[in-house]
N, C-alpha and C positions, 0 to 999 in steps of 0.2 A: 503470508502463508502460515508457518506454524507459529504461531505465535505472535502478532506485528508489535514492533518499537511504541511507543507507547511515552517519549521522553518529549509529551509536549503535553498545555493542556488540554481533554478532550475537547475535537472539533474549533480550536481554535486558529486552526490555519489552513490555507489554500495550499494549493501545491504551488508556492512562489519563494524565490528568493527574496533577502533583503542584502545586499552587502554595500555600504556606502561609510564614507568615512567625513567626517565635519569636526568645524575647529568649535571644541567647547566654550570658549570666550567668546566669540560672537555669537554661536551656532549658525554658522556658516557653512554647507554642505562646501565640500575639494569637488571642483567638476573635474570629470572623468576624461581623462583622454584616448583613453585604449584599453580592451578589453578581449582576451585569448582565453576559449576552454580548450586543453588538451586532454581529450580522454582516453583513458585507456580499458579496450573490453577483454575479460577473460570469464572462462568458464566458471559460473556461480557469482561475479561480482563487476565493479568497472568502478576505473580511479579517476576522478575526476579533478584537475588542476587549474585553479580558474588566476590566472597572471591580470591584475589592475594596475594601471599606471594612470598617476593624475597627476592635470595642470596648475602648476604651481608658481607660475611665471608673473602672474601678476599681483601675490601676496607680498606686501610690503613691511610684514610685520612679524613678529614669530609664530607659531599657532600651538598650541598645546589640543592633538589627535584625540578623538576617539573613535572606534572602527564598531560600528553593528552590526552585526551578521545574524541569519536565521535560512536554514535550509530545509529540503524536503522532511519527513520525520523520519523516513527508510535511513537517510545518509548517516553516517558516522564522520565526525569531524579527524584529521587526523594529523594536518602540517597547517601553522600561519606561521609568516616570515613577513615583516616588515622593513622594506628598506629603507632611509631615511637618510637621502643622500650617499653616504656611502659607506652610513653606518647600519650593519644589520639587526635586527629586532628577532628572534627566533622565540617562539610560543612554546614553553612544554610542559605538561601537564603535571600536575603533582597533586596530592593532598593539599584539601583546601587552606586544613588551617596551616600547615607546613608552607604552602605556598602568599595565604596573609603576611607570615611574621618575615617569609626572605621580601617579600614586597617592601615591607616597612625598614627591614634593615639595611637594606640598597638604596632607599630612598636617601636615608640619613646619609648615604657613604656618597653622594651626591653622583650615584649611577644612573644610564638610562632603562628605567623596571616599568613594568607595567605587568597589571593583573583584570584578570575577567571571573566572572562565574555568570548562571542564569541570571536570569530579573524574577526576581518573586515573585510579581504578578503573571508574566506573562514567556515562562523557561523557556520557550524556540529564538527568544530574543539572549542573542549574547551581546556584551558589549566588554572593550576592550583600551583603556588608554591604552594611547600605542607613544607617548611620549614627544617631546617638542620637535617640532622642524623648521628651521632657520627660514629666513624670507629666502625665496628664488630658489629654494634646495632642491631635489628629485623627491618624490614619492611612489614607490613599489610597491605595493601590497600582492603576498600568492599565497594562494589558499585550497587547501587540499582537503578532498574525503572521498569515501568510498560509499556507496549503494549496490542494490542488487538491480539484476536486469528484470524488467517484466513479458510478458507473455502476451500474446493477442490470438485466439483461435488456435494456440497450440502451435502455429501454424509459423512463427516471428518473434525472435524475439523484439523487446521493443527499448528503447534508448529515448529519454528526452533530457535536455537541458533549458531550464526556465531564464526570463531576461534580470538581469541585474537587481531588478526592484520593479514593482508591479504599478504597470500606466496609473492602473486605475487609482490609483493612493494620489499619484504627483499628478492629473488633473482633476482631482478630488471630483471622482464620478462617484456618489454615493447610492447611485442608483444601481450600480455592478456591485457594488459590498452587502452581495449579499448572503455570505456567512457568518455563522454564529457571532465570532467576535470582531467579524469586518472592522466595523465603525471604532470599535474601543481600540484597536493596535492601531488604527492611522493615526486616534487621536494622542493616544502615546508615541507614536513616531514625530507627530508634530509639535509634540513639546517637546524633544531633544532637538530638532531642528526643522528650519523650513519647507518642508517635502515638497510644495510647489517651484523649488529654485533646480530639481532634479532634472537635466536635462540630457533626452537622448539621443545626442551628439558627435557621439565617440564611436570610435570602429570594432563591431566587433570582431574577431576572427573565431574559428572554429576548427580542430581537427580531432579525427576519432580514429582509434587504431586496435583495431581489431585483429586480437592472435587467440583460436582458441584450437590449434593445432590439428584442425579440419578443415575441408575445402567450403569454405562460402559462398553459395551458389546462386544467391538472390539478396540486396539491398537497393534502398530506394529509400530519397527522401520525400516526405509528402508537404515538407514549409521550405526546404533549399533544395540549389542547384547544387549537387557531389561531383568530384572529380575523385579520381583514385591513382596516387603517384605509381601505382604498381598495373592496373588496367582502367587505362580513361578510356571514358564513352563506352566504357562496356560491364554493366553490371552485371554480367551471368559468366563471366570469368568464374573458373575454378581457384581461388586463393586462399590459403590457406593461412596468409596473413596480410590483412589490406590496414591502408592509410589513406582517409578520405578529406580532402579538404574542401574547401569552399571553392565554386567559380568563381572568377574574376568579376562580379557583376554586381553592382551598386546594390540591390535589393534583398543580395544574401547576408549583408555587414549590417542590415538596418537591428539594432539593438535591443529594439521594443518585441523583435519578433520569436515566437517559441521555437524549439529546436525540435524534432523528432525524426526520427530512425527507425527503422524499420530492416531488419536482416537475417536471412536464414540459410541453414544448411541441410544437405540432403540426409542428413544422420542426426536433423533435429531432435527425432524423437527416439533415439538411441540412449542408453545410459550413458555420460563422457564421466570422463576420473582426471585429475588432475594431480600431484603430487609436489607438493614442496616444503620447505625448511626455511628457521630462519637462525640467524648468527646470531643474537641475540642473547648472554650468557643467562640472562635472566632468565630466559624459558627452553631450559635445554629440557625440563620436565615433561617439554610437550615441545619439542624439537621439532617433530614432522605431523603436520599437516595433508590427513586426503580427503580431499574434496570432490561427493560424487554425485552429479547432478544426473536431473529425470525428469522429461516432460513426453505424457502419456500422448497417443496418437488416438485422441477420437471423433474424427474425421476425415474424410479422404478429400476436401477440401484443396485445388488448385490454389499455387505460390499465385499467380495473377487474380485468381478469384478471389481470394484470400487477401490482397490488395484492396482490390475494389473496393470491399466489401469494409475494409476498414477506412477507404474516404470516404463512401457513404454512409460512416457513420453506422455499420450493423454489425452486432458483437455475438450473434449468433450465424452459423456457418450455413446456407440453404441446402443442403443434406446430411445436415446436423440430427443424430437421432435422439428424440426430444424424450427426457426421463421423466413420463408423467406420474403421478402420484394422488396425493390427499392434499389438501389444501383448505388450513386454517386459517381462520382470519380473524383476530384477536381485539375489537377495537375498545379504548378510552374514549369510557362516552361520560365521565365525573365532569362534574363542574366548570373546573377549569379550563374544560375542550370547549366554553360554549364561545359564539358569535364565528369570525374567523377559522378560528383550528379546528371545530366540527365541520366548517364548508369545508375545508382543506382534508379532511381526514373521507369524507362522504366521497370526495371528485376521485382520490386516491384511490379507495376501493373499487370504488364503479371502473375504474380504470384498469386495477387488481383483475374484476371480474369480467370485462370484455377482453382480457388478453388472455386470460387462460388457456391451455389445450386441450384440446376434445381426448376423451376417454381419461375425465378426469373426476376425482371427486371433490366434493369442497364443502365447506360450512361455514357459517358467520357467529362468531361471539362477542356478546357488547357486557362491557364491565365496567362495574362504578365500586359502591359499598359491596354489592352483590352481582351476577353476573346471569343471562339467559345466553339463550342459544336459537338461531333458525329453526335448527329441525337437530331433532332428537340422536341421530346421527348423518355423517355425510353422505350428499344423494350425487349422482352420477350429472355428468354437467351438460346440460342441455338446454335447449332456448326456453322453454317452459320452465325450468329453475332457474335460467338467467332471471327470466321476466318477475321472479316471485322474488327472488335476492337483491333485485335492484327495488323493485317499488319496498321491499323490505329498507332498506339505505336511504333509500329518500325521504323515507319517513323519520328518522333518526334523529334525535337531540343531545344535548347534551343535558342528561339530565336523572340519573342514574349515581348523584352522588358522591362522595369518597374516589378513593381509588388503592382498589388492593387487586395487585396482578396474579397475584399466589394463588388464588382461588380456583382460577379457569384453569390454570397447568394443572394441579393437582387431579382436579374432577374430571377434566376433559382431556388435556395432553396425553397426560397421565396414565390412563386410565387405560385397560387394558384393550379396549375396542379402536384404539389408536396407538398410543407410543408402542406397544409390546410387539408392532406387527413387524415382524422380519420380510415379508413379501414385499412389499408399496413402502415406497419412501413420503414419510409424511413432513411436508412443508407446513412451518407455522411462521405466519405473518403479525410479529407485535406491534401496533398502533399508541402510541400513547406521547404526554405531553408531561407527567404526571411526576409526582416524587412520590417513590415509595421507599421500604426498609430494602434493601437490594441484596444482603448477602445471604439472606435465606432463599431468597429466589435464584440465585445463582447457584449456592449449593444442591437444590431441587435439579435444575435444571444441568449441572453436571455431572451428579451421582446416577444421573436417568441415563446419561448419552448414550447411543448409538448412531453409526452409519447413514442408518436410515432414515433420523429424524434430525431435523434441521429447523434453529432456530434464528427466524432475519426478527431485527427490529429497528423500527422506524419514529426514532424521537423526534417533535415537534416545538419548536420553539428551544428558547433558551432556559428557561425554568425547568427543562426535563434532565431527569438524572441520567448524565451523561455516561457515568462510572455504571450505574445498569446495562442502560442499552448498548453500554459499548464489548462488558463482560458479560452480556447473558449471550450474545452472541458470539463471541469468542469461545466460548464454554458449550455450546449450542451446535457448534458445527455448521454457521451458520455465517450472514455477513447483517453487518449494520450501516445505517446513513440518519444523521443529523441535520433537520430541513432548520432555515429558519423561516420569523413569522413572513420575512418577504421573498423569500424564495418560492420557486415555482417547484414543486413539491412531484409531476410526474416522471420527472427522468429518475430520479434517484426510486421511486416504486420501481420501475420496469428495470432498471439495474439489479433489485433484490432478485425480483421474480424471474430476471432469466440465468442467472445466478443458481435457482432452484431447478432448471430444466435441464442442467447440463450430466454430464457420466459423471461419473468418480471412481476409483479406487479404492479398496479400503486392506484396513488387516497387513499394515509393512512389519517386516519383518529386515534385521541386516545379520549376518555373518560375516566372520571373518579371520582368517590366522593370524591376525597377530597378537601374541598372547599377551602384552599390557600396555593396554588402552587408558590412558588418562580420562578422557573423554569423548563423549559423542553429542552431537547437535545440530538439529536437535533429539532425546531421545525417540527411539521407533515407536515405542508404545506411545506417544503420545499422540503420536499420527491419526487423527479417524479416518481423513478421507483425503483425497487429492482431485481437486476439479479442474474444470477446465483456467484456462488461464493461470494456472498455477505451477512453478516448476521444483518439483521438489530437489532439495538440497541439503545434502548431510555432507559435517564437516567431523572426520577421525584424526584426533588428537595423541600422537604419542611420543616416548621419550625416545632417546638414540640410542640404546639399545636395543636393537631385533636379531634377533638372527636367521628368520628367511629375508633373503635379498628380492624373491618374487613376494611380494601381499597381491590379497585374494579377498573380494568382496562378494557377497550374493544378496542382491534385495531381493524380496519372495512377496506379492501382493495377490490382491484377490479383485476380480470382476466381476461385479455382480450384476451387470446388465448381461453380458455375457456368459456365468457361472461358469469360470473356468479362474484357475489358478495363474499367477503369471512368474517367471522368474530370469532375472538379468542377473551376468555374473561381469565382475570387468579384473583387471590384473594392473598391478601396476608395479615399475621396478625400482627398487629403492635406489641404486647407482645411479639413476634416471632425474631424480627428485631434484627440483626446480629451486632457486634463492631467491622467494617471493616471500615478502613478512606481510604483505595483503592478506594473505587469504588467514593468518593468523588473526591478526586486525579482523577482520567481519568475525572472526567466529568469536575472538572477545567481546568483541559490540554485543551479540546475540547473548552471550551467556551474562553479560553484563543486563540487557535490556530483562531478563527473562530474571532475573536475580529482583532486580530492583521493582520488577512489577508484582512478582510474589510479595515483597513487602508492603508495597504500594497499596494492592488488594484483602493484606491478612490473612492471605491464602495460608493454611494449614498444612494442605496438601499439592504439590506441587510435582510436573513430572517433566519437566518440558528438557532435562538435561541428563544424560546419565555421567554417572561419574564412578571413582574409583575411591574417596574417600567418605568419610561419613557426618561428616559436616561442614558448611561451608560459612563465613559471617561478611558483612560489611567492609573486615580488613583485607579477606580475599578478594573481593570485587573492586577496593583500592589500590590493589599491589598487580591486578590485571589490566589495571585501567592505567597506572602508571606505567608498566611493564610495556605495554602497548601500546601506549600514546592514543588511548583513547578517551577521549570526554565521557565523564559521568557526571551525577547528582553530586556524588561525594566527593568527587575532585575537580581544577580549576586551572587553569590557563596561565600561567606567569611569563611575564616574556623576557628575557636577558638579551646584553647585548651578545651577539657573537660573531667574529670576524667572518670564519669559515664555517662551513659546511661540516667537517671533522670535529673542531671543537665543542659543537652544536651536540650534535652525535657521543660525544664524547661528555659531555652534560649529561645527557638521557642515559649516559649508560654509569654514570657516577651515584644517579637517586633514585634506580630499579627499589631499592628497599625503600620501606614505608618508615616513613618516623609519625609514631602515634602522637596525635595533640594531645597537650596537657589536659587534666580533668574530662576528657573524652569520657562519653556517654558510654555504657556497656551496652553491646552492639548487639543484632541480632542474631542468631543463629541459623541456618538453614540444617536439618540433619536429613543428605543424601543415602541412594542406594551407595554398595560398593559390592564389585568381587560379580557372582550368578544372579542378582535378585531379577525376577522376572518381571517386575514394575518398578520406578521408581517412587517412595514413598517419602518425601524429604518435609520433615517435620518441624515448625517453627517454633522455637522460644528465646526467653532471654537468659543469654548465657552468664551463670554464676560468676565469671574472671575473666579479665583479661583472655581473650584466647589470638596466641601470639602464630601469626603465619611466615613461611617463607616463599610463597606465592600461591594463589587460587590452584587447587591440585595440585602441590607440590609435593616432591618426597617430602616433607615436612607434614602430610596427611599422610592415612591409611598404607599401609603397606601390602594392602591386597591386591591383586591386580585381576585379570580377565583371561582365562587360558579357551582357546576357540571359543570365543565372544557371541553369544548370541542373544535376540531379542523374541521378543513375542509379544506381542496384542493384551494391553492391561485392561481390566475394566472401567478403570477409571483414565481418560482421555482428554486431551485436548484437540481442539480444531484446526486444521490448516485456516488462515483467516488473512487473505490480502483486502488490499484496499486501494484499487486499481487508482493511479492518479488520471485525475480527471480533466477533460479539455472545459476551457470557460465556455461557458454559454450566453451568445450574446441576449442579455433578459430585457432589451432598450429595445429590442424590435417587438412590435406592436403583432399581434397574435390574430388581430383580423382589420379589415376596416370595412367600409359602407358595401360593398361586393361581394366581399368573400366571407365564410363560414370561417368560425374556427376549425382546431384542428379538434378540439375536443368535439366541438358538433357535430362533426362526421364522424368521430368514434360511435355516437350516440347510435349510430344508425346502424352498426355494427352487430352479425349474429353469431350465433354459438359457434355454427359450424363454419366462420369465417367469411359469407358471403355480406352483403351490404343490401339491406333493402330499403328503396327513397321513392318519392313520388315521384311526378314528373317535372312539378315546380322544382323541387331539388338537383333535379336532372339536368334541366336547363341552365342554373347556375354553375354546376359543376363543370358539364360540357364547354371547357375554355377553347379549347381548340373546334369544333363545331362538329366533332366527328362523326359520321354514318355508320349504324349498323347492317353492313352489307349483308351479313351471314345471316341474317336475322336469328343471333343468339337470344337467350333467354332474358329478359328481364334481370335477374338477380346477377347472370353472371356481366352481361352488360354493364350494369349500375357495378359494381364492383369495380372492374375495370377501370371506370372513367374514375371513383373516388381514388382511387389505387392513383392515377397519374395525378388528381388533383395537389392530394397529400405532398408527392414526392418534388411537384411547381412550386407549391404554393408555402407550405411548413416545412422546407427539408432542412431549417434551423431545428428545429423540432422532434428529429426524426428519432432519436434515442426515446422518446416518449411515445410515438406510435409505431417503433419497428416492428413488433409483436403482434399486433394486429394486421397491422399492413402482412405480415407474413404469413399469417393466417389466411389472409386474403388470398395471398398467391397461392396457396395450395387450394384454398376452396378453385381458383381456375384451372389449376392442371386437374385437378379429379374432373372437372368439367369440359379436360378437353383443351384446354388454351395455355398454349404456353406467355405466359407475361412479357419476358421479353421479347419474344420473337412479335408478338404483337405487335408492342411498340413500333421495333424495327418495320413492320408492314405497313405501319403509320406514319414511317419513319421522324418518330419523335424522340 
């Protein structure tokens, strides 16, 4: 959403786990014996504790540990504990090099230490001695982090848990590895050890506990069987806190299988507020914690249809109102597009342009050293511009030279006959494979932003600058996807593009009494918009001194499919306020991710946080990250023995202060708002000295603070920007054979206004079932029809690649009279 995590390298992982632990002297993976996720969901976040126990029974030798782990990119790591027999191993984070030199000194003092940081190459990979374990001893590994929940239709939220480590690695299907860095991380996991020895064996279990102090009025799994210890067999119980376990039934413990959830309440789309605090002496700075989440309602959309519709694979709602616009299409047609990535880029668009929606406008741009255009401006979308836009695309090479993207934004984005329109939301589609100079283009295209203009881009291969496509779209208000050369390239198009048809919100705004605020996140002004699938989430940070017992929130947006104003207000009581250090935890990950990414990037200007002091550096994001027990770039993982659970605790709260490494680099600076400024303007340099903190925002910063806090809409913006995790697609399934059409072929046939026109040879094929036209409908609506059921028999792997059509389809039938389904049902198929 505002901002995504960003603490891996671009596009080089799947939404899969890795956690598996092997003995470094042989490389020998420890097979698994038992495997329990407990999670736990609360409003804005869900903790997730994943308990490993391995067979150890028949090592006859000692084994000196090392433990791999790699999780979603959303999650924040935040507990590892190693038991080792019956000695505990506890992980806690500290400055790296503070944490090297206790490594080395424990070492010598002949204790059991171990230390982690990223792998260089490849940061989502951690690894971790975890130190010796005797022949025959126990082995316990539990591992904690936190993520945020995701969103489907507005409608659910959504819950998934990935398996241990990904089939396709340990029976090396390299015919599935098909992202960016697929092949390169197996071949790096196989030279730590043998991935084919991974075997899945072991039981998993699963329970999920859902308190988000509302009644829950709809859950469903669509991979297991649920039972709920507070109402079994009955998922439309009013509960207000449920506990879902697994049935009892062999095929729900199978390990290799994905987990998802799916659960809603009747006050989904309500503003909720949550309040809590945490003990913590470290951050009494920022004591309390309100967390106040929003997910807009734009659909009226049925809890069952809304179901369906999510097995079937369609991510838009069937009376979904569709925000048509202008629509650019940007393509890289240099050089380097030729053979391969020009056919892939051609199928793409033609794809782009049979799903479009009627009462639309659109143009084609192809760009090499220098750049043309279709037609002088965007013409209205109709079968007669289809026919001239596609034999246009067909024609198409790659042959146009160079590659400077800067060109066409300027002249045409730009330009006052498109970006400047406040009426039409102008969709722009970037194509390319291409390295260019990226931070001029990003600064163009963020100093432009607005609302209504939206920037997707679509990198091809692995040669494309990832760091472009991944921030012009970020910066753009817009969403990105990374194909590679063997990936099938249409689902991830029709993800951008429906993406673009969806409402939004723009223009947040927060108030609030209480007069000093540490922090907010992320800030309001940075907000442009809030789409569908999106639930926004601001986290108010303050110290423990207030003196109203009732706080008082108002978010204030604006609607501009609707042109009407919108405003939620919620209340929350401070005697009330909850002893949760989670919601602490996620909001330091985010100020952390959003810290580290400005530097990451160079950015100048940055707004994604408001604060109360006036500048922040490298030592504050390590003394929050220590503070927190959060993993960052600059700090590292050390594991000490510890008996108890208290002493443990009692560690972490002994090395809250930072101790600077010797000859340490002079660190960056961030200079934030503080106090009324009505944007944040946080300006980067390097700072002249030492600049010595007592924690991120602490009184040790600015002594200004916020008296009735308000925000407003800055000019300069960032995007809400998720990146919905994705179900695999099986790509081993063969797309046609000696019978049947593809599914693109029947696209082909596909018209403006959504109807299907085919001969009668075509028709014949199509026609599997042999069906009669009794009614003697028309031709066009007929053939529609039957390609409609072909589709949905024949490709419904596929179907994220032609839902948009196919929906198109369905409305060119009700205009015509026919309802689709009930059709069916008359046919009963």
């Amino acid at each position: 959403m505002f901002g995504r995590s960003n603490w891996i390298i671009d596009g080089c992982c799947k939404n899969s786990n890795i956690f598996v632990c092997y003995d470094l002297t042989n490389e020998r993976l420890i097979p698994l014996s038992f495997a329990k996720y407990s999670s736990k969901i609360l409003p804005g976040l869900c903790i997730v504790q994943l308990e490993l126990k391995y067979s150890t029974d028949k090592q006859n030798e000692p084994m000196d540990l090392e433990y791999v782990f790699s999780i979603n990119e959303n999650a924040a790591v935040t507990k590892m504990i190693v038991k080792l027999d019956k000695t505990k191993v506890y992980g806690i984070v500290k400055e790296k090099e503070e944490a090297k030199q206790e490594y080395e000194k424990g070492l010598k003092q002949g204790k059991t230490m171990a230390y982690s940081e990223s792998d260089p190459k490849y940061p989502q990979i951690k690894r971790v001695k975890v130190g010796q374990l005797a022949p025959k001893k126990k082995l316990k590994i539990t591992f904690e982090y936190i993520q945020p929940l995701e969103v489907f239709l507005n409608k659910f939220w959504k819950f998934e848990l990935f398996p241990i480590f990904d089939q396709n690695y340990v029976q090396e299907n390299k015919a599935q590895m098909i992202g960016i860095y697929d092949e390169q991380i197996y071949e790096y996991l196989d030279g730590l050890f043998r991935i084919k020895d991974f075997q899945f064996t072991f039981k998993q279990e699963i329970q999920v506990e859902i308190d988000f102090g509302s009644p829950i009025t709809f859950w469903k799994s669509p991979t297991h069987k649920l039972e709920s210890t507070n109402a079994k067999n009955n998922a439309k119980v009013n509960n207000q806190h449920l506990v879902l376990l697994l049935e009892d039934i062999p095929n729900n413990y199978d390990p290799s299988k994905q987990f998802t959830l799916l659960f809603s309440s009747d006050e989904i789309n309500l503003p909720r507020a949550i309040l809590s605090h945490t003990k913590n002496d470290a951050l009494q700075y920022q004591k309390y914690c309100a967390t106040l989440t929003f997910i807009p309602k734009f659909n009226e959309v049925s809890l069952d249809d809304a179901y369906s519709q999510y097995l079937d694979g369609l991510i838009i709602a069937d009376n979904q109102k569709i925000k048509r616009g202008n629509y650019l299409f940007i393509i890289d047609r240099s050089g380097s597009m030729s053979g391969s990535r020009i056919k892939k880029a051609k199928e793409a668009l033609i794809l782009f342009l049979k799903s479009l929606p009627q009462d639309s406008e659109y143009n084609i741009i192809s760009f090499g050293t220098n750049f043309t255009k279709l037609w002088n401006v965007s013409q209205n979308y109709s079968q007669n511009t289809l026919e001239t836009a596609i034999k246009h695309v067909e024609e198409m090479d790659a042959d146009m030279g160079g590659t400077c993207i800067i060109a066409p934004l300027k002249q045409m984005i730009y330009h006052k006959n498109y970006g400047a329109s406040k009426n039409t939301t102008l969709n722009v589609f970037l194509l390319t494979d291409g390295q260019d100079t990226a931070d001029p283009i990003i600064d163009l295209v963020q100093k432009n932003n607005l609302a209504q203009t939206r920037i997707y881009t679509l990198g091809i291969g692995r040669e494309c600058s990832q760091y472009l496509i991944r921030r012009v779209a970020e910066v753009g208000n817009g969403k990105y996807q990374i194909v590679s050369d063997k990936e099938d390239i249409n689902e991830k198009v029709i993800d951008l593009l429906e993406d673009s048809l969806t409402p939004y919100l723009e223009a947040f705004t927060l108030e609030s009494n209480i007069p000093n605020i540490t922090s907010i996140i992320p800030n309001p002004d940075s907000i442009v918009s809030l789409k569908k699938n999106q639930e926004l989430t601001f986290q108010i940070l303050f110290p423990n001194q207030q003196k109203p017992e009732v706080l008082e929130f108002k978010i204030r947006c604006y609607d501009p499919q609707n042109n009407q104003q919108i405003s939620y207000s919620v209340k929350l009581n401070l005697n009330e306020s909850q002893d949760n250090e989670y919601f602490h935890k996620l909001a330091a990950y985010k100020f952390i991710t959003y810290y580290e990414n400005s530097i990451k990037y160079g950015q100048n200007n940055v707004n994604f946080i408001k604060l109360n002091k006036n500048k922040i550096d490298s030592q504050d994001i390590i003394a929050l990250s220590v503070q927190n027990q959060i993993l960052c770039s600059r700090t590292a993982f050390i594991c000490e023995v510890c008996d108890l659970e208290d002493q443990f605790q009692q560690q972490i709260k002994q090395r809250v202060s930072v101790v600077q490494p010797k000859q340490a680099r002079q660190p960056a600076q961030l200079y934030a708002c503080s106090g009324y400024q009505s944007r944040c303007n946080i300006q980067l340099q390097q700072a002249s000295s030492q600049y010595k903190s007592s924690g991120c925002c602490s009184t040790g910063g600015s002594s200004k603070s916020y008296s009735n806090f308000n925000t407003s809409p800055s000019p300069q913006k960032y995007a809400l920007q998720t990146q919905p995790l994705k179900k695999q697609t099986d790509q081993s399934i063969d797309k046609s054979d000696s019978d049947k059409f593809t599914y693109e072929t029947l696209i082909q046939f596909a018209q403006a206004n959504g109807c299907f026109i085919i001969n009668k040879e075509v028709k014949s094929k199509i026609n599997f079932k042999n069906l009669q036209n009794h009614q003697n409908l028309k031709d066009d609506v007929w053939f529609t029809f039957l390609v409609l059921l072909y589709l949905e028999n024949y490709f419904s792997q596929y179907k994220k690649s032609w839902q948009l059509v196919y929906q198109k389809g369905i409305s060119y039938l009700k205009q015509n009279g026919m309802d689709y389904k009930a059709k069916k049902n008359e046919y009963k198929l």
